[in-house]
N, C-alpha and C positions, 0 to 999 in steps of 0.2 A: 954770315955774309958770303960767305964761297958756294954756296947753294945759287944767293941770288947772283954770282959770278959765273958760277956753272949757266944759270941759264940762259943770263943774257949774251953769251957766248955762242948758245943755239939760235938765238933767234934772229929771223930773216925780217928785215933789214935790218939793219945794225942802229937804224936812230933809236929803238927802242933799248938796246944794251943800257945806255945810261939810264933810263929809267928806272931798270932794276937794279942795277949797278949804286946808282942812289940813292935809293928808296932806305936802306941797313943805316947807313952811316948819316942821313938826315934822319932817323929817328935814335938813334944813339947821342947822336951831338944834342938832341935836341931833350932827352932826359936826362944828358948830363947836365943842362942847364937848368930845369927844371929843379932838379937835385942838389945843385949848388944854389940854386934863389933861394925855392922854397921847403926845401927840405923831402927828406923821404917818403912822406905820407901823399903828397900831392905827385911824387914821381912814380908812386904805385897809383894812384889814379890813372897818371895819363899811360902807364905803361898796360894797362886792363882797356882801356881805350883802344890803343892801336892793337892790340890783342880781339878786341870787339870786333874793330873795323876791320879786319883781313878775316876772319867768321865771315863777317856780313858779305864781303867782294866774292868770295871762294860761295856764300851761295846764292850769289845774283848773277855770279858766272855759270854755275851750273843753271842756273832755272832758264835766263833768257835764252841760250838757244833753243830749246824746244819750245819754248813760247813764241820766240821769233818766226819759228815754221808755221804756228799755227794762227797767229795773230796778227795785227799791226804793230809796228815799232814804238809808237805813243803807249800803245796798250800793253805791249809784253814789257818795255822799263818799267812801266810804273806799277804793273803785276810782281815783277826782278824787285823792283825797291822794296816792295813790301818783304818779300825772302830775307832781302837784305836790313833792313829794318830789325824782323820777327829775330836771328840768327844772331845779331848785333845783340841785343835783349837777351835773350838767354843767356851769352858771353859773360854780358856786363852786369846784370843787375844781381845775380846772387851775390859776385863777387863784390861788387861794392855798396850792398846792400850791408855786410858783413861788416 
């Protein structure tokens, strides 16, 4: 969480702070709930999840910018989604394949 504290501290404008600011402590609250419903197995799910889904952001942030120089924005998202998709996949399916 001080990481995402660190950054949102760097970043210009400031409405964005909270978003990273947030982002730790709504997915904390939110396996702890998970964890107290349904038990541990299903809070390693969801915790291999958002483990998935920041793989898949971190590479649909790298790919759309250079796609965006050379494409149309319909066309390089939905190029980015697919990164983000494929990246997502690899994350998640061994491990909860297991």
């Amino acid at each position: 969480m001080v990481a995402f504290a660190l950054l949102s501290e760097g970043l210009v404008p400031k409405r964005f702070a909270g978003l990273f600011s947030a982002a730790p402590a709504v997915a904390i609250a939110g396996l702890t709930i998970v964890l107290l419903d349904k038990g541990a197995h299903d809070a390693h799910q969801n915790a291999v999840g958002m483990l998935a889904g920041s793989a898949g952001m971190i590479a649909y942030a790298a790919a759309v910018v250079p796609l965006l120089r050379r494409l149309r924005a319909s066309r390089a998202a939905l190029l980015a989604l697919t990164a983000w998709t494929a990246m997502a996949a690899v994350v998640a399916v061994p491990v909860l394949a297991s």
